[in-house]
C-alpha positions in Angstrom: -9.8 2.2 -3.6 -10.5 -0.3 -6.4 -8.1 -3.0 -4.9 -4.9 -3.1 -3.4 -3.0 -3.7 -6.8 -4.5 -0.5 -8.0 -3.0 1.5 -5.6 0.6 0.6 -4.7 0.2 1.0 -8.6 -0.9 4.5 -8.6 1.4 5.8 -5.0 3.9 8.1 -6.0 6.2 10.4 -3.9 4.5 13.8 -3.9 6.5 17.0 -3.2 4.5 19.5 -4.4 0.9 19.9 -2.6 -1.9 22.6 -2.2 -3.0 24.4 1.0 -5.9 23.0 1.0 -6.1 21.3 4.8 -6.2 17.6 5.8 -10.0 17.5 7.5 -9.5 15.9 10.9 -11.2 12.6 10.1 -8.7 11.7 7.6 -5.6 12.9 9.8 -7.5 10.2 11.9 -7.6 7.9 9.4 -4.0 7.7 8.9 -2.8 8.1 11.9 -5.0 5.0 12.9 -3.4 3.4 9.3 0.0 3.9 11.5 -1.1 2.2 14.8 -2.7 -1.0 13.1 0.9 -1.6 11.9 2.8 -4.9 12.6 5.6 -4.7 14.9 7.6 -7.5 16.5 6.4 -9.3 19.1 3.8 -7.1 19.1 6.2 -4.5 20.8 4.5 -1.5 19.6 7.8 0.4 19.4 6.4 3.0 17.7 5.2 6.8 18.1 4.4 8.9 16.0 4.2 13.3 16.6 1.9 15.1 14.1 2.6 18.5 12.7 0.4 21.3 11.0 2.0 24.1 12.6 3.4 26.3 9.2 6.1 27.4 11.6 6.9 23.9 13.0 6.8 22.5 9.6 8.9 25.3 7.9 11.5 23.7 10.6 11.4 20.6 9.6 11.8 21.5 6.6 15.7 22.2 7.2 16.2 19.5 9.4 19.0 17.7 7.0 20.9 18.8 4.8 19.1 17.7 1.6 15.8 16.7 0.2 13.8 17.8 3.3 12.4 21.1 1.7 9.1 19.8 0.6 8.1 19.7 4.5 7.9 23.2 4.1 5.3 23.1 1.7 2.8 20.3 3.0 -0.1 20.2 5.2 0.7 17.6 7.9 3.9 15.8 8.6 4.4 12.7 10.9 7.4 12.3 12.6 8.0 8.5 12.8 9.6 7.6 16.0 11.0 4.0 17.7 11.4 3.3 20.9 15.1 1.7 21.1 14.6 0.5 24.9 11.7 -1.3 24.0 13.5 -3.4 20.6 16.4 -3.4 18.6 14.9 -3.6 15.5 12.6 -0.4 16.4 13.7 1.0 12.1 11.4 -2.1 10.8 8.7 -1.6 13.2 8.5 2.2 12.0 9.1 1.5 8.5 6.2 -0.5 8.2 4.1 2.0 10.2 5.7 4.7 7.8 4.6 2.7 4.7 0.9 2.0 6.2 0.6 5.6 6.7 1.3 6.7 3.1 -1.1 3.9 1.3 -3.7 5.2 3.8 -2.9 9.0 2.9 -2.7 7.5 -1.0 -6.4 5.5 -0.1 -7.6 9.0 0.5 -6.3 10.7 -2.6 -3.8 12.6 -0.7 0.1 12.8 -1.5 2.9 11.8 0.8 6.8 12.1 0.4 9.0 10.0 3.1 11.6 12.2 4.3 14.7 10.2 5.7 16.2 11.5 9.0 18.1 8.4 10.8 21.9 8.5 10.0 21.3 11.9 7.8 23.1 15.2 9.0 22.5 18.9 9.6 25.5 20.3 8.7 27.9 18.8 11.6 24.8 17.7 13.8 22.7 14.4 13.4 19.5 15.2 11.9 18.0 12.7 14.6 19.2 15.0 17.3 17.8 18.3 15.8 14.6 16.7 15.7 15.4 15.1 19.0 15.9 19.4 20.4 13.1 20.8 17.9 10.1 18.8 19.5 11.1 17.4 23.3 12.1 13.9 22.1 13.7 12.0 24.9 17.0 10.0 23.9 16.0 6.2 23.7 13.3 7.4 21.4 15.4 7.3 17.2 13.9 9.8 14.7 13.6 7.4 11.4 11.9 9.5 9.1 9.5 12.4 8.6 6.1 11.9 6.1 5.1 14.9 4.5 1.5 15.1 3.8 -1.0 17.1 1.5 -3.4 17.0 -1.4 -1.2 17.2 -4.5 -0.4 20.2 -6.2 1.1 17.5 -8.9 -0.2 14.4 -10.9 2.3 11.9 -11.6 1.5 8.9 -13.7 0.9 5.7 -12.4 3.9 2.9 -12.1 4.8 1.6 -15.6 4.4 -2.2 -15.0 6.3 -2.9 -17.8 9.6 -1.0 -16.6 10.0 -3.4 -13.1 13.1 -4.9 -12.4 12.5 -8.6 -13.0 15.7 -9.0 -13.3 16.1 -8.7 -9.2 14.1 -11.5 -8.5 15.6 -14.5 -7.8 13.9 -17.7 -7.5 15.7 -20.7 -4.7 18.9 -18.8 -4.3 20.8 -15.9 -5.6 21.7 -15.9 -9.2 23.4 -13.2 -11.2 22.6 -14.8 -14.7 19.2 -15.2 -13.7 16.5 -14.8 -16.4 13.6 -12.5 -15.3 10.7 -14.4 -13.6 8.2 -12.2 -15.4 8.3 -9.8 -18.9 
């Protein structure tokens, strides 16, 4: 990595990725990424399962009923877990961890996609709850999301700097007539 500007420039949601395997030093790696996370209070309300099993993954692949397909299709996935007995707000805590995890995998010129599970469904089941029965998960434990990991079968081009919102930053209180901060 040349900075950290460089590469929440150059992150992108990957979908598509080879079979080439995730050596176990960087599986390490990000994992690790995932447990120097912030959490409140230092609560560590996090936990995280990892998944190479083709079968396993090919299950969580259909574990909503959109936009989860591309589990199939990756290397590792993380499911990204919060403990709800330990904190209420247990969804930040893992969102942060979530995000660390894919500028880590992104560090090591691998793809990630974030695949949302809390308050998706499965037909007329949570999707929270067939993860929940899939992999053991006990109940105080929410399912927030899934990241799908891989090298990339796909090169997207970086962020166009010149295409952000401005517009949506609002400088000592909210403003609709706002002029952008920046151009």
């Amino acid at each position: 990595m040349e900075n950290f500007e460089s590469l929440i420039i150059s992150r992108r949601s990957t979908r598509k990725f080879t079979e080439q395997q995730i050596s176990a030093g960087e599986v390490h790696k990000i994992l690790q990424s995932a447990l120097l996370a912030p959490t409140s209070k230092n609560s560590k309300s996090w936990e995280f399962i990892a998944v190479e099993n083709k079968d396993m993954l090919k299950q969580l692949s259909v574990s909503k009923d959109s936009g989860g397909a591309f589990l199939e299709g990756c290397t590792l996935a993380v499911i990204v877990l919060g403990d709800k007995s330990v904190t209420d707000i247990w969804v930040e805590d893992a969102s942060i961890a979530a995000t660390y995890m894919q500028l880590q995998a992104e560090d090591l010129g691998i793809g990630s996609c974030w695949c949302h599970i809390r308050n998706r469904s499965l037909g007329e089941m949570s999707s929270e709850q067939y993860i929940r029965d899939l992999l053991n998960i006990p109940d105080n434990f929410g399912v927030l999301c899934i990241i799908g990991l891989g090298y990339k079968d796909q090169e997207r081009k970086p962020n166009d700097l010149s295409k952000l919102t401005w517009e949506k930053v609002h400088i000592s209180g909210f403003q609709a007539d706002d002029k952008p901060l920046m151009a």
